[in-house]
DRENLOLUM-302215 format. One record per residue (C-alpha): residue in one letter; x, y, z. Coordinates in steps of 0.25 Angstrom, whole numbers. Layout:
BEGIN
(node 'A' (X Y Z)) ...
***
This chain:
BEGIN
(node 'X' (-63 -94 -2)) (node 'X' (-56 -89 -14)) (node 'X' (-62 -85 -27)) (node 'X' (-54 -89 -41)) (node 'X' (-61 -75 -45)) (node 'X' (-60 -62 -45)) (node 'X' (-66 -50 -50)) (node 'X' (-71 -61 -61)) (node 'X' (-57 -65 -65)) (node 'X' (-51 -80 -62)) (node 'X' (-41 -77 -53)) (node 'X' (-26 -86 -53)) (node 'X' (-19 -90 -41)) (node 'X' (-7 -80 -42)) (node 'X' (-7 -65 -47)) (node 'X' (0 -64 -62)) (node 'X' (15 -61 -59)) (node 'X' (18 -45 -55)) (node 'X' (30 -40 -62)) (node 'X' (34 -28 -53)) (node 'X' (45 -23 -61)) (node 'X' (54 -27 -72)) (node 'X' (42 -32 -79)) (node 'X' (39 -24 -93)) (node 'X' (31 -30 -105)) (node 'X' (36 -20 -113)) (node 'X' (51 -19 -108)) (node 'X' (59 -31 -119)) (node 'X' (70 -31 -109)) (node 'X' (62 -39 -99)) (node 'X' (68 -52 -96)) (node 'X' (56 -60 -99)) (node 'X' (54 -75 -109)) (node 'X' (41 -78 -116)) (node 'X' (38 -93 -121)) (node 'X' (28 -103 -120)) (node 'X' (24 -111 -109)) (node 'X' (26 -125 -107)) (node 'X' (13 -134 -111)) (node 'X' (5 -137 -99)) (node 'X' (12 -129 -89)) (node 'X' (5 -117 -83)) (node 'X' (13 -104 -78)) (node 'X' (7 -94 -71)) (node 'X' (11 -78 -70)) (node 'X' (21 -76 -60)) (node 'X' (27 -92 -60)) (node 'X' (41 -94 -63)) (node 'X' (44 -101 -77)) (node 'X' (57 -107 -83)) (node 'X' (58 -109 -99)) (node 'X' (60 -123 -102)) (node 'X' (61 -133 -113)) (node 'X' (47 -139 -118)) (node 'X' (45 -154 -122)) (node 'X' (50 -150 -137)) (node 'X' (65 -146 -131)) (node 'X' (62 -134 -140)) (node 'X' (53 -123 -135)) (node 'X' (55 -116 -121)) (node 'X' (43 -114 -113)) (node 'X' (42 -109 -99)) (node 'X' (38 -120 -89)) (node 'X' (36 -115 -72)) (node 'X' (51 -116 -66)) (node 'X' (52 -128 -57)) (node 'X' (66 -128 -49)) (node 'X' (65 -143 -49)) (node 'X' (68 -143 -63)) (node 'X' (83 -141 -66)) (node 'X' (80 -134 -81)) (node 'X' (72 -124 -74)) (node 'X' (83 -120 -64)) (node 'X' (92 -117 -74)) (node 'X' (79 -108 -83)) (node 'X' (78 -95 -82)) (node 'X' (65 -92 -73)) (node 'X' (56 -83 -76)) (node 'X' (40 -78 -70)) (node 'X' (28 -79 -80)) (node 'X' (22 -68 -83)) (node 'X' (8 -74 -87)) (node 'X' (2 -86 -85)) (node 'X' (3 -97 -95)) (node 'X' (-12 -97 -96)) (node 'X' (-14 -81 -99)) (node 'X' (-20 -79 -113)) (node 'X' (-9 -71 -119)) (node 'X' (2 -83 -116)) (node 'X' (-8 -92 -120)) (node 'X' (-11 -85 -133)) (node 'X' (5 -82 -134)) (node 'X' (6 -98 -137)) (node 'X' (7 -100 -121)) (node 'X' (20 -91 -122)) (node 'X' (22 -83 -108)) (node 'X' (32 -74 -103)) (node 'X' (42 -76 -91)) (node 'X' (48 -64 -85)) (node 'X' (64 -70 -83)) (node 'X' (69 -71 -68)) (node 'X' (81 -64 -73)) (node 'X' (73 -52 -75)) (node 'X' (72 -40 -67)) (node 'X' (57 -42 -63)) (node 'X' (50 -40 -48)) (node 'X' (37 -45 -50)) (node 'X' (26 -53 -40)) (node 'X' (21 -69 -41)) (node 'X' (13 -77 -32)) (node 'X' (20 -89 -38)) (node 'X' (29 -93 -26)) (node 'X' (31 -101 -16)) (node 'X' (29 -99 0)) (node 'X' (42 -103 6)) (node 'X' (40 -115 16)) (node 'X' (50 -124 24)) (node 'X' (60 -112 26)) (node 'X' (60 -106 13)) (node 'X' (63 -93 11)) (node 'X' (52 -82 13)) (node 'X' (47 -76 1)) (node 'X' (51 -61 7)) (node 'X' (60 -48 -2)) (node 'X' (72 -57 -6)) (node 'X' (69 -70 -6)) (node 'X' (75 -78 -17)) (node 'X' (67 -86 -27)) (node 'X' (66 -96 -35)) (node 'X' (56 -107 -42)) (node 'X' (49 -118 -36)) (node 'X' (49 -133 -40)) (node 'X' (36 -145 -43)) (node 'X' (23 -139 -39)) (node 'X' (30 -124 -37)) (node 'X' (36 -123 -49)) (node 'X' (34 -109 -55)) (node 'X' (33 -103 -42)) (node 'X' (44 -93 -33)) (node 'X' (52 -101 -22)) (node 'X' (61 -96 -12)) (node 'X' (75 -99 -11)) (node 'X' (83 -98 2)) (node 'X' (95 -88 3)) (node 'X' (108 -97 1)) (node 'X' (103 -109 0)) (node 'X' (110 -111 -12)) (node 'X' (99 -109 -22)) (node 'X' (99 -124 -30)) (node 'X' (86 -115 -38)) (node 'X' (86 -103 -47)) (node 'X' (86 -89 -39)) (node 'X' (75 -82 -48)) (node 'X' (71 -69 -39)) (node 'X' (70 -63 -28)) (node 'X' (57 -57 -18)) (node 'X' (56 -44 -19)) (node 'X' (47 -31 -18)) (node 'X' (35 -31 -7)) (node 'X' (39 -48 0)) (node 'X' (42 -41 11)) (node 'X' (37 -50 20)) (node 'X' (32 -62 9)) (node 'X' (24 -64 -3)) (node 'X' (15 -49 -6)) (node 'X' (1 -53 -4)) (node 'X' (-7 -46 -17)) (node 'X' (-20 -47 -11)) (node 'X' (-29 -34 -13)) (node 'X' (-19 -30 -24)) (node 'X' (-20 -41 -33)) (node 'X' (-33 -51 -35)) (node 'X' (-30 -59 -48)) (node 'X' (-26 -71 -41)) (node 'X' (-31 -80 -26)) (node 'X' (-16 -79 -23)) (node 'X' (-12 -65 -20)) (node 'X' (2 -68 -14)) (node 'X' (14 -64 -23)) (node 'X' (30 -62 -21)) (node 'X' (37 -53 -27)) (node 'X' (51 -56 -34)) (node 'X' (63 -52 -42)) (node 'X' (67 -59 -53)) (node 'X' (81 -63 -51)) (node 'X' (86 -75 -60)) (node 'X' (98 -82 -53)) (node 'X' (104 -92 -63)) (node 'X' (115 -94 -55)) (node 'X' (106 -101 -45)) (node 'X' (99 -110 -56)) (node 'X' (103 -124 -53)) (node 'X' (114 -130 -63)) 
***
């Protein structure tokens, strides 16, 4: 049976996301977008986020990408960096930051989806994209020409040789240790019209 604790801290069901490289704070180049999140939608680090509209037609908030929504095919997609809930967002006026899929980033989430019913593996060079209803916000793959009908965001890359990495004895923040490791790579060409 598993614990929700360790070493005396809650821990959450995926680890934060790992940027791997293109990922620097301190770099003002970085393709990266801060804005509030929408009211009563909770986004957790390393879940795929689209900008949208709010209720007021005015202020753009991020809300999970869900490719059964057609404004969120044609948005460019970007991976929280922080949970919604993290006090510094929170204390921000609920403003997170998003690093763009258009980036140059490599980086790890355990937000994605196993591949059933003839999908694609999630192995080095499977294309991705975003899910739909209850996997919104999570990594789906997308079968080599089949005509993608949803937006290419990245690619698998670095150490999915032979499927998702399993961070077990590396990382303990989280009961779900199992993360895939992407490169960012925006296709808006792909998006839906």
């Amino acid at each position: 049976m598993s614990t929700p604790y360790a070493y005396g801290i809650v821990q959450r069901l995926h680890p934060y996301l790992i940027p791997i490289s293109g990922y620097n704070p301190l770099e003002p180049q970085t393709r990266i977008t801060s804005v509030p999140v929408q009211a009563g939608v909770t986004i957790k680090s390393g879940q795929i986020i689209v900008p949208s509209v709010d209720t007021d037609g005015i202020t753009v908030v991020w809300v999970l990408a869900d490719s059964g929504t057609s404004a969120h095919l044609k948005a460019e997609p970007h991976v929280a960096l922080q949970d919604s809930t993290d006090y510094d967002v929170v204390a921000a006026g609920n403003v997170l930051t998003g690093l763009s899929c258009s980036g140059q980033f490599e980086i790890q989430t355990g937000y994605y989806v196993a591949p059933g019913g003839g999908g694609a593996p999630i192995t080095n060079g499977t294309v991705l994209s975003f899910g739909t209803g209850a996997t919104a916000g999570s990594l789906t793959t997308v079968l080599r020409g089949a005509g993608p009908t949803v937006p290419v965001i990245g690619i698998v890359s670095g150490a999915c040789v032979a499927g998702p990495i399993d961070l077990t004895g590396i990382n303990s923040e989280a009961t779900n240790l199992s993360v895939v490791q992407w490169r960012t790579h925006y296709d808006s060409q792909n998006a839906a019209s």
